[in-house]
Backbone atoms as SQL, in Angstrom:
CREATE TABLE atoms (id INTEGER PRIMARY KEY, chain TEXT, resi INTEGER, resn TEXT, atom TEXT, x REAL, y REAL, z REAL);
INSERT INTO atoms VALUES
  (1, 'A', 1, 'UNK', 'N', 18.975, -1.215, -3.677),
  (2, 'A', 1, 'UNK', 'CA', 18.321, -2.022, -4.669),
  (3, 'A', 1, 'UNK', 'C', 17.482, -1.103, -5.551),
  (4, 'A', 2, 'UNK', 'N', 17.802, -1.498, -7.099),
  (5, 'A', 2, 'UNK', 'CA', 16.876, -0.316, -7.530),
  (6, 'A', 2, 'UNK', 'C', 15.401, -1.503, -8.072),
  (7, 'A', 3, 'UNK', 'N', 14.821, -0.261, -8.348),
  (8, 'A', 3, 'UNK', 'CA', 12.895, -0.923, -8.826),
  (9, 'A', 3, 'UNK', 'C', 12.902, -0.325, -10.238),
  (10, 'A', 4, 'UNK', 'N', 11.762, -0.933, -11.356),
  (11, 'A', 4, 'UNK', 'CA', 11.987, -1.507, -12.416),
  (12, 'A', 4, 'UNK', 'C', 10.988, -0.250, -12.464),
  (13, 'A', 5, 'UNK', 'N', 10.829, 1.002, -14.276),
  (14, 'A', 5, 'UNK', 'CA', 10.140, 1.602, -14.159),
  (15, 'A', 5, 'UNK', 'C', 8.629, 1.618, -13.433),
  (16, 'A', 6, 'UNK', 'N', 7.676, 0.185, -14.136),
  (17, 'A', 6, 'UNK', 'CA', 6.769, -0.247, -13.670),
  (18, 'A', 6, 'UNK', 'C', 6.315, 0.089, -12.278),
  (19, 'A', 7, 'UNK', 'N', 7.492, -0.298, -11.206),
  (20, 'A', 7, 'UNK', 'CA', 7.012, -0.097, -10.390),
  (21, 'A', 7, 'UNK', 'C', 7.744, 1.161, -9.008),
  (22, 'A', 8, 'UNK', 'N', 8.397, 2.055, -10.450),
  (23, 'A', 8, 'UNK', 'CA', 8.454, 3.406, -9.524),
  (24, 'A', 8, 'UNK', 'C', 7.379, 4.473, -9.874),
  (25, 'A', 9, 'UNK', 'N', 6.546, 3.837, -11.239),
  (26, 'A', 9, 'UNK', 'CA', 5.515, 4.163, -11.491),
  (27, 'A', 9, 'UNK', 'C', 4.240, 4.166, -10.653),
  (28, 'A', 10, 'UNK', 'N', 3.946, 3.134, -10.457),
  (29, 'A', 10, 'UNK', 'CA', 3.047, 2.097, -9.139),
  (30, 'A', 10, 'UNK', 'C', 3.331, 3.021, -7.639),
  (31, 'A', 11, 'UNK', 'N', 4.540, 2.934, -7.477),
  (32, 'A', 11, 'UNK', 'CA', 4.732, 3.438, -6.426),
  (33, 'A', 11, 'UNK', 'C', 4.459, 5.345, -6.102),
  (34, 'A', 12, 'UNK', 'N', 4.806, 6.076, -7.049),
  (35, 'A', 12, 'UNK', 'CA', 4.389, 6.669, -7.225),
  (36, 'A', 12, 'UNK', 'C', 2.899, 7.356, -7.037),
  (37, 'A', 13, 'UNK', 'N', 2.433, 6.451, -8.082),
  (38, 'A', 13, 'UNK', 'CA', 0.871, 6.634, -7.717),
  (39, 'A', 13, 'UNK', 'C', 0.071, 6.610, -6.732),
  (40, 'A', 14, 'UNK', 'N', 0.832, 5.292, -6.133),
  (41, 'A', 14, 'UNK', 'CA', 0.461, 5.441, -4.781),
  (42, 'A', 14, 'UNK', 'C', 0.718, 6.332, -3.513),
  (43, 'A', 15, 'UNK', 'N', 2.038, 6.882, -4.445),
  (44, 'A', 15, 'UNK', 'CA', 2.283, 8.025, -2.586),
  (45, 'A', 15, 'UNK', 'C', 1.643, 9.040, -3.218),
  (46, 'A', 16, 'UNK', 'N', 0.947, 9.704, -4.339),
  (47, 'A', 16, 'UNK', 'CA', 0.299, 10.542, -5.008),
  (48, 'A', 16, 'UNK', 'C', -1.177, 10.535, -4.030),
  (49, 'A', 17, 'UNK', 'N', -1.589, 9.249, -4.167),
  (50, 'A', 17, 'UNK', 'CA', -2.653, 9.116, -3.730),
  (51, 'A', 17, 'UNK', 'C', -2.633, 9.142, -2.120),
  (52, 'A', 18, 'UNK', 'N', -1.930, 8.817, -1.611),
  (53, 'A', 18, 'UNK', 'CA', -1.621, 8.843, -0.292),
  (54, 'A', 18, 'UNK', 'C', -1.762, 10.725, 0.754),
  (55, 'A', 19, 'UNK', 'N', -0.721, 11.298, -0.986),
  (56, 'A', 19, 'UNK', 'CA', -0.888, 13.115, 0.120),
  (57, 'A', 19, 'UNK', 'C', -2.055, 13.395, -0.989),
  (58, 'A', 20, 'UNK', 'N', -2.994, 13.347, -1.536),
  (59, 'A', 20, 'UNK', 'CA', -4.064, 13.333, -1.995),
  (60, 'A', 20, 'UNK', 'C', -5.122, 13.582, -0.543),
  (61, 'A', 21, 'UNK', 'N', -5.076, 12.340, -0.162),
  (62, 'A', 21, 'UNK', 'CA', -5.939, 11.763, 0.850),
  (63, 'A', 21, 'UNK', 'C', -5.824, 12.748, 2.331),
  (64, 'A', 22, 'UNK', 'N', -4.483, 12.990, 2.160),
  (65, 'A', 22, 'UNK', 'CA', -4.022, 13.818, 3.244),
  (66, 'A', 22, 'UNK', 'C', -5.022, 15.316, 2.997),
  (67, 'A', 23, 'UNK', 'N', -4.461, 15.648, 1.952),
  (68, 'A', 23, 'UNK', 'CA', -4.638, 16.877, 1.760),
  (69, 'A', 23, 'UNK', 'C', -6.158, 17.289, 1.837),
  (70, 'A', 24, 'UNK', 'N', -6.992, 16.643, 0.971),
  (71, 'A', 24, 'UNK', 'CA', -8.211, 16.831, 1.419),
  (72, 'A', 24, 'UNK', 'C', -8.991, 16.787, 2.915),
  (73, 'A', 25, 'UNK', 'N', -8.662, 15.799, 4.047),
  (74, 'A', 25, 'UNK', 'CA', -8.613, 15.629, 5.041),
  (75, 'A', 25, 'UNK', 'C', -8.319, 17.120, 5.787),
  (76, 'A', 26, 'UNK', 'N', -7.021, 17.772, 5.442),
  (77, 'A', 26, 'UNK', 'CA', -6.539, 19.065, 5.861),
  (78, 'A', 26, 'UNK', 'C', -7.620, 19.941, 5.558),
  (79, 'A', 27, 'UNK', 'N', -7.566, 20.094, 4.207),
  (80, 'A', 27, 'UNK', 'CA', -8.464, 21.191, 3.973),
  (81, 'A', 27, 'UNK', 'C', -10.114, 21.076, 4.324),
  (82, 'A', 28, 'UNK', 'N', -10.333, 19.851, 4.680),
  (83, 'A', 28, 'UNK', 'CA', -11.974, 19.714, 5.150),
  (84, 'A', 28, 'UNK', 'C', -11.902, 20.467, 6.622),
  (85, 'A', 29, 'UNK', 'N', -10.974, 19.772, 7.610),
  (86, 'A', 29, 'UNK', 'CA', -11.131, 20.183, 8.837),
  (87, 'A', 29, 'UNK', 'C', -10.570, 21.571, 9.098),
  (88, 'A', 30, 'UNK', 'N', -9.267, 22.098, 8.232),
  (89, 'A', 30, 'UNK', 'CA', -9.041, 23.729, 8.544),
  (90, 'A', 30, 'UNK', 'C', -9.871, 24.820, 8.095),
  (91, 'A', 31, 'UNK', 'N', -10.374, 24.426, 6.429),
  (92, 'A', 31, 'UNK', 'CA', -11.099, 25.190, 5.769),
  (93, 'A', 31, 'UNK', 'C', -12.723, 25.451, 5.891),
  (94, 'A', 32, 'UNK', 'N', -12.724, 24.046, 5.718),
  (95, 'A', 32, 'UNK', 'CA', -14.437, 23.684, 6.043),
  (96, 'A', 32, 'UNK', 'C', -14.953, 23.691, 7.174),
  (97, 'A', 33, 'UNK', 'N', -13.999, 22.817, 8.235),
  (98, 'A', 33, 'UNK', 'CA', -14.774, 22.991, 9.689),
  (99, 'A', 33, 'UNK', 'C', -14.420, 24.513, 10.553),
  (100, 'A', 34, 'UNK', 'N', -13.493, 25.125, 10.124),
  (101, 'A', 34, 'UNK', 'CA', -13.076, 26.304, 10.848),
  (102, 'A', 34, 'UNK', 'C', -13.420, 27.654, 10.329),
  (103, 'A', 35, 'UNK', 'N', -13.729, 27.515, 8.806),
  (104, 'A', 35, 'UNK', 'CA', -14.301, 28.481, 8.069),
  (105, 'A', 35, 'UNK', 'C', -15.802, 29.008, 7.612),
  (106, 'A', 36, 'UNK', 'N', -15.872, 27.259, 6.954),
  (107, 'A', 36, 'UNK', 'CA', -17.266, 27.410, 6.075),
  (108, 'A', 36, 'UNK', 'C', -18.036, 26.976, 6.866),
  (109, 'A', 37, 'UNK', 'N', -18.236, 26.045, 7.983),
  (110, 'A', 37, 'UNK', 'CA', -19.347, 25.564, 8.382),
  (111, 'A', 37, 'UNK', 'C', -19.132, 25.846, 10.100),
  (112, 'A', 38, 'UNK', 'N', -18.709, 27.028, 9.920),
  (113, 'A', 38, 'UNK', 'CA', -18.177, 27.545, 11.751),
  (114, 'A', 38, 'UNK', 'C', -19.518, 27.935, 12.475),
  (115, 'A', 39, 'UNK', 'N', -20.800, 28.330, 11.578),
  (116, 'A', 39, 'UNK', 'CA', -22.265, 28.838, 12.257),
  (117, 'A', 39, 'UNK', 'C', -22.679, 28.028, 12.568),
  (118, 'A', 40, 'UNK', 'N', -22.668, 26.520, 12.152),
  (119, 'A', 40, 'UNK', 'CA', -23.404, 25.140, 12.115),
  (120, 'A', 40, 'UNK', 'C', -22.495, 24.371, 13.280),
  (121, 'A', 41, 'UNK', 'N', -21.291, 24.583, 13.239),
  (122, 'A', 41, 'UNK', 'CA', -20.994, 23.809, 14.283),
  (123, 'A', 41, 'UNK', 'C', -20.330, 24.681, 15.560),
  (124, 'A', 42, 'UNK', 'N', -20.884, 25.916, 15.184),
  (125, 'A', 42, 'UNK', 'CA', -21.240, 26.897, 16.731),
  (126, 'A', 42, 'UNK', 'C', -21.543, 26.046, 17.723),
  (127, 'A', 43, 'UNK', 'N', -23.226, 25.696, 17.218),
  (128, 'A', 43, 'UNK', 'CA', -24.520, 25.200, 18.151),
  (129, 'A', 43, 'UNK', 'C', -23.751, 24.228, 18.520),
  (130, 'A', 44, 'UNK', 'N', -22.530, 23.193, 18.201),
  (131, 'A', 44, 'UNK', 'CA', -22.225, 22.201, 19.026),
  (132, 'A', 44, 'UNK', 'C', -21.226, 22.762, 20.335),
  (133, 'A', 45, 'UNK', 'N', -21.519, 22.046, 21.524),
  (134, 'A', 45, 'UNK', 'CA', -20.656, 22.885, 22.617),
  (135, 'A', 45, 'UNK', 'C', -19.649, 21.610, 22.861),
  (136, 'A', 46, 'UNK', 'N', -18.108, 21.836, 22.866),
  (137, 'A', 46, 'UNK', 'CA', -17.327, 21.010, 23.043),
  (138, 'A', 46, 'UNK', 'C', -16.420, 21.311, 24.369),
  (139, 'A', 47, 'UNK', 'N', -16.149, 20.516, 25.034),
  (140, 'A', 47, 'UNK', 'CA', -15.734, 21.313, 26.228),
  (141, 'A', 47, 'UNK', 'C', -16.074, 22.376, 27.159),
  (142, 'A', 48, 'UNK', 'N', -17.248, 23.077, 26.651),
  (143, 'A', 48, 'UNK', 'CA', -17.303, 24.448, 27.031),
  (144, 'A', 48, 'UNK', 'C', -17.130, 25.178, 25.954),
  (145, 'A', 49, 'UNK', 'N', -16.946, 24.991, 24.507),
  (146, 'A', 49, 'UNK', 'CA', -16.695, 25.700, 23.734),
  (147, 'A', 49, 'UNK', 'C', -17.424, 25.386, 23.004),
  (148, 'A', 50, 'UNK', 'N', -17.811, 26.572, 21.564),
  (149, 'A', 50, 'UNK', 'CA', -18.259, 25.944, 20.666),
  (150, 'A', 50, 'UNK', 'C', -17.383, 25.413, 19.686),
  (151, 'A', 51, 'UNK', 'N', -18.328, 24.381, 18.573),
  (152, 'A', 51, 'UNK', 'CA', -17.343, 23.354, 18.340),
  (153, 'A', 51, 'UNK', 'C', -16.502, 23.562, 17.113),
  (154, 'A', 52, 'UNK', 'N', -16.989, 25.041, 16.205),
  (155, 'A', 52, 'UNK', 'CA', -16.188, 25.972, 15.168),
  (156, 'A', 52, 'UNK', 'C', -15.264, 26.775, 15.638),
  (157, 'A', 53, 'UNK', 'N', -15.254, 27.025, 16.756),
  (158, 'A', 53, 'UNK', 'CA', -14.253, 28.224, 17.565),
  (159, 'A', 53, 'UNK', 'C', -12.814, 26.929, 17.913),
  (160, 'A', 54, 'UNK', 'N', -13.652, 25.819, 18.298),
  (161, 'A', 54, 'UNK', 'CA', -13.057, 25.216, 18.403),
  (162, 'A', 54, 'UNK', 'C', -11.927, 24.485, 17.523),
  (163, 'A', 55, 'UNK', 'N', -12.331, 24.080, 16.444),
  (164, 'A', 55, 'UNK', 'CA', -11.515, 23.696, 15.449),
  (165, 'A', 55, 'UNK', 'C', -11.072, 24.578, 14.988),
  (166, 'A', 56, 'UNK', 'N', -11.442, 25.970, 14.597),
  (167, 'A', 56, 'UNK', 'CA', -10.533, 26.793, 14.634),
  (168, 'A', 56, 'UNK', 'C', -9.163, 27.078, 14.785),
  (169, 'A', 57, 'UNK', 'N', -9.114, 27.313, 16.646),
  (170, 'A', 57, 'UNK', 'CA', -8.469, 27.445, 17.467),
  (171, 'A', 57, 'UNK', 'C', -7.354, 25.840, 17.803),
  (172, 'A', 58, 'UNK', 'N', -8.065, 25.008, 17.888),
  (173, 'A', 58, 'UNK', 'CA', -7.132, 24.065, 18.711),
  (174, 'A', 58, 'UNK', 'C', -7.529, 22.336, 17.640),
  (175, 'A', 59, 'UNK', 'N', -8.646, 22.668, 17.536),
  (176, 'A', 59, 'UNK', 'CA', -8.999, 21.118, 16.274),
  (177, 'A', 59, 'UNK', 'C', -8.281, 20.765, 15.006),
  (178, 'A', 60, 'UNK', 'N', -8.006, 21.934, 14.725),
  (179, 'A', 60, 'UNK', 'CA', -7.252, 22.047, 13.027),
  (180, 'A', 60, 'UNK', 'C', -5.574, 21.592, 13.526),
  (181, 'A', 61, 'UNK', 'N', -5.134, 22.295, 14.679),
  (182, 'A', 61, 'UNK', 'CA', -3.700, 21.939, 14.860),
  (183, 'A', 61, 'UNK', 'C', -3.929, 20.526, 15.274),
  (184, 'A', 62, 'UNK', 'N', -4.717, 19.729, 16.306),
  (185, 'A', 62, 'UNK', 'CA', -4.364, 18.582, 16.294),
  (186, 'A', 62, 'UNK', 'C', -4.656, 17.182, 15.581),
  (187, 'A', 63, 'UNK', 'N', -5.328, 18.037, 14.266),
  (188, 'A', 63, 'UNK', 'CA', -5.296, 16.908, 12.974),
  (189, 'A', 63, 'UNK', 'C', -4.384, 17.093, 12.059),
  (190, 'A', 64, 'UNK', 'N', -3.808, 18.226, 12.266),
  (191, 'A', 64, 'UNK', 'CA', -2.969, 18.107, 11.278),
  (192, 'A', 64, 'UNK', 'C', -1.262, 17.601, 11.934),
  (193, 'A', 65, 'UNK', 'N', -1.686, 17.172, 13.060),
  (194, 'A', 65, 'UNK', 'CA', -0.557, 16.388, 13.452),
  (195, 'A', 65, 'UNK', 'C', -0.244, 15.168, 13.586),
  (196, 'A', 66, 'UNK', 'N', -1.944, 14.806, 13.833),
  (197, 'A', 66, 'UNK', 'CA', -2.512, 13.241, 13.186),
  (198, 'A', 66, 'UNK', 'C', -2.318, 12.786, 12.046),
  (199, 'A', 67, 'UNK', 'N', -2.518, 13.948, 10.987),
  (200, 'A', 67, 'UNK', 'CA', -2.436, 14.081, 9.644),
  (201, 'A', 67, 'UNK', 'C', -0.384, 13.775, 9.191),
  (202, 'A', 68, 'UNK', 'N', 0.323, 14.097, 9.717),
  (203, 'A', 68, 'UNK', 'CA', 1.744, 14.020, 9.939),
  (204, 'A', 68, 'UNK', 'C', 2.110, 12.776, 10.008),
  (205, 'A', 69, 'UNK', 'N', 1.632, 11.699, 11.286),
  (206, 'A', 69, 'UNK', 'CA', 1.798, 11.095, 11.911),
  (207, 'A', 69, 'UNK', 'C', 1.231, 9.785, 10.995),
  (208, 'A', 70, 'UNK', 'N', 0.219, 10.186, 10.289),
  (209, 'A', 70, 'UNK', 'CA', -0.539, 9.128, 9.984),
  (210, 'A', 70, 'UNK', 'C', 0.519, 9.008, 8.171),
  (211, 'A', 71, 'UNK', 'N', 1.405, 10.005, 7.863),
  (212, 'A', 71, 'UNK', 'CA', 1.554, 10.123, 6.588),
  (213, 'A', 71, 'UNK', 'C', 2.960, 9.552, 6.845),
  (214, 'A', 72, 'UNK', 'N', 3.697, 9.619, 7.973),
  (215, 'A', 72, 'UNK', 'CA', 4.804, 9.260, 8.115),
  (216, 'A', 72, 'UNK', 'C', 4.143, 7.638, 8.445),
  (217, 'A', 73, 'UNK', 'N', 3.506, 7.205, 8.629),
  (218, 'A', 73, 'UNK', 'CA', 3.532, 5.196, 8.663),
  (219, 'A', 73, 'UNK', 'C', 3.131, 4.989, 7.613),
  (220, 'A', 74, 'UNK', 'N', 2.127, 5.657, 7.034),
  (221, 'A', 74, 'UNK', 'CA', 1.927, 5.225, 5.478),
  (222, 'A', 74, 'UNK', 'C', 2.758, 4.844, 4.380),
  (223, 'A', 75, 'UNK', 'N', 3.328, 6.071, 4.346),
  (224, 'A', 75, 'UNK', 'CA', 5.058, 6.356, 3.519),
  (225, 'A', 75, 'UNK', 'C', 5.906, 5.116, 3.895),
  (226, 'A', 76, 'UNK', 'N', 5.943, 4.458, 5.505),
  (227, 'A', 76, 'UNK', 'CA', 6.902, 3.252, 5.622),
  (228, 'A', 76, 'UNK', 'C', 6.257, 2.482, 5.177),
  (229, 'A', 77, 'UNK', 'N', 5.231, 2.436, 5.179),
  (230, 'A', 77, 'UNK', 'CA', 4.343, 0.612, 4.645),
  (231, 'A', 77, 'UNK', 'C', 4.618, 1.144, 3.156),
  (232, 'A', 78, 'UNK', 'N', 4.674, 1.689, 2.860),
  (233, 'A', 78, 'UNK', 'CA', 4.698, 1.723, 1.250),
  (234, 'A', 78, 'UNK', 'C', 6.153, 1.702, 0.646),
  (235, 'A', 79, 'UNK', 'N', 7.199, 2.160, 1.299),
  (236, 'A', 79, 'UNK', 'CA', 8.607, 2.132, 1.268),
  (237, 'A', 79, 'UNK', 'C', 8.757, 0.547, 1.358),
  (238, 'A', 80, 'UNK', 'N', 8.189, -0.174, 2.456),
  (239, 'A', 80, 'UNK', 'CA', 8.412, -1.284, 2.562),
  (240, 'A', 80, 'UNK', 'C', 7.830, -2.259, 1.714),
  (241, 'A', 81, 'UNK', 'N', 6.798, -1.819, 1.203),
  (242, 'A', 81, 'UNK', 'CA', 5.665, -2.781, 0.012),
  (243, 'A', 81, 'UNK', 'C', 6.813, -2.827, -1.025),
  (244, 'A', 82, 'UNK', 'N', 7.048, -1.537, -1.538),
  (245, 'A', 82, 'UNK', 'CA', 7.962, -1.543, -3.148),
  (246, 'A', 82, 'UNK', 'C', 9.473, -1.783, -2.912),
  (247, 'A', 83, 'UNK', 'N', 10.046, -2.022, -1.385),
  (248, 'A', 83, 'UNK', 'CA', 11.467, -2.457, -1.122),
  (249, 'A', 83, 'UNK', 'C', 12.667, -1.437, -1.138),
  (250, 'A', 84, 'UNK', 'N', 11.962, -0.099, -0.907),
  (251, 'A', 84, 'UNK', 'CA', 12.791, 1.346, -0.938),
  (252, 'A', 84, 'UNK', 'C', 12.986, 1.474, 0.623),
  (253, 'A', 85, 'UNK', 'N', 12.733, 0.894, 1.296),
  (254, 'A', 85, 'UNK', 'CA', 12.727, 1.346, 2.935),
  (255, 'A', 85, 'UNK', 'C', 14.738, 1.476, 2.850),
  (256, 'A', 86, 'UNK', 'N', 14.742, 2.281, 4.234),
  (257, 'A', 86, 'UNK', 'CA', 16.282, 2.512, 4.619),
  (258, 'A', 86, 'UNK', 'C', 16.677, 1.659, 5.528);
């Protein structure tokens, strides 16, 4: 079934906004929490660890798999909103 410019436009925008949302998310927790603010969240102890070594090391990989996970149901609710689903 095809969709009417309008709303491959619409749709669009919306999956724009969608890895938008992603992306910032990524770069807060790889860049920011593992980089820029790694002295500040030293002092937090997570496990036994601190909590910049931490995201570093093991925090950044398991949001950005959340981050995956959460972009692959999005993408179907939105496939399914505008009637592109398979």
């Amino acid at each position: 079934m095809s969709i009417s410019n309008e709303q491959a436009q619409a749709y669009w925008r919306e999956n724009l906004r969608i890895i938008m949302t992603h992306l910032a998310v990524w770069f807060v927790v790889s860049y920011g929490c593992a980089i820029l603010f790694v002295e500040q969240l030293n002092e937090i102890p997570f496990f036994g660890f601190p909590l910049g070594f931490w995201f570093g090391q093991q925090g950044s990989i398991f949001v950005f798999v959340i981050l995956i996970w959460t972009y692959v149901v999005s993408m179907n609710k939105l496939d399914e909103k505008y009637d592109v689903h398979e």
